[in-house]
C-alpha positions, 0 to 999 in steps of 0.5 A: 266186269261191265258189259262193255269191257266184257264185250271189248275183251270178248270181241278181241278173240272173235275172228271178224274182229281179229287183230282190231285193237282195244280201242276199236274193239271199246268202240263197238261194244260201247254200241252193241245191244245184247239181247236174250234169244230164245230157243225157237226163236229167230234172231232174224227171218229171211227176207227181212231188211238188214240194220245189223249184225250179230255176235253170237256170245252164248248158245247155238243157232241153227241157219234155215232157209224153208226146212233145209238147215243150212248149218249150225254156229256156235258160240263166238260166231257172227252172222249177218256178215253178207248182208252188210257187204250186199246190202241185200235183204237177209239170205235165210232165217237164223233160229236159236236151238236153245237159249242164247245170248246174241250182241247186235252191232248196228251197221251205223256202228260199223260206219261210225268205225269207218269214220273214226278208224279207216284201219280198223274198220279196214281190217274187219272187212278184211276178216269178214272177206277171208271168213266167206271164203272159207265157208264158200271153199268148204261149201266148194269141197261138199259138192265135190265130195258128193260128185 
């Protein structure tokens, strides 16, 4: 199986891109960029601007603002979500914690979907939104458990 029919497929079972259809799933794999991260290694550093983001296909990553680990994903996650609502520079580091394979999807590939399916495109930002907010309700739930 090629690449982009193997993201396409893979893509499909990521919550961000839950309900998406094939057509739109072959449309940003075909200009994704896997890359090979690793372990130590970042995917990105805090600070930095951002371009892209990231589906986490193999591996574990770890999110590290100074020395505070801020959490552990694994595979089938996707980071780099906030910024490409902000539009800020990146909120903390994200370092592989052993070998891991990541796919880039430039933000011009989410725009391009924007353009060529306002549906689709509509429908990810939707799961992104419902994402944040299950990590800022359980964020919510640990400071409560710890008062």
């Amino acid at each position: 199986m090629n690449h982009a029919r193997q993201a396409q497929t893979y893509l499909r079972n990521v919550p961000l891109f839950g309900g998406l259809g094939l057509d739109a799933c072959q449309f940003l794999a075909d200009q994704m960029e896997p890359r090979q991260v690793d372990g130590g290694d970042a995917v990105y550093n805090r600070g930095e601007l951002a371009d892209a983001l990231y589906i986490l296909y193999s591996g574990r990553v770890r999110l590290e603002c100074d020395d505070l680990v801020l959490n552990e994903l694994s595979a089938g996650a996707h980071l780099g979500d906030m910024e490409f609502f902000d539009m800020a520079p990146r909120s903390f580091t994200v370092r592989a914690m052993g070998p891991c394979e990541v796919w880039r999807v430039p933000f011009s590939a989410m725009d391009a979907l924007r353009k060529e399916d306002l549906k689709a495109f509509a429908l990810m930002t939707m799961n992104a939104a419902r994402q944040m907010s299950r990590r800022l309700r359980d964020l919510d739930a640990q400071r409560c458990d710890e008062n």
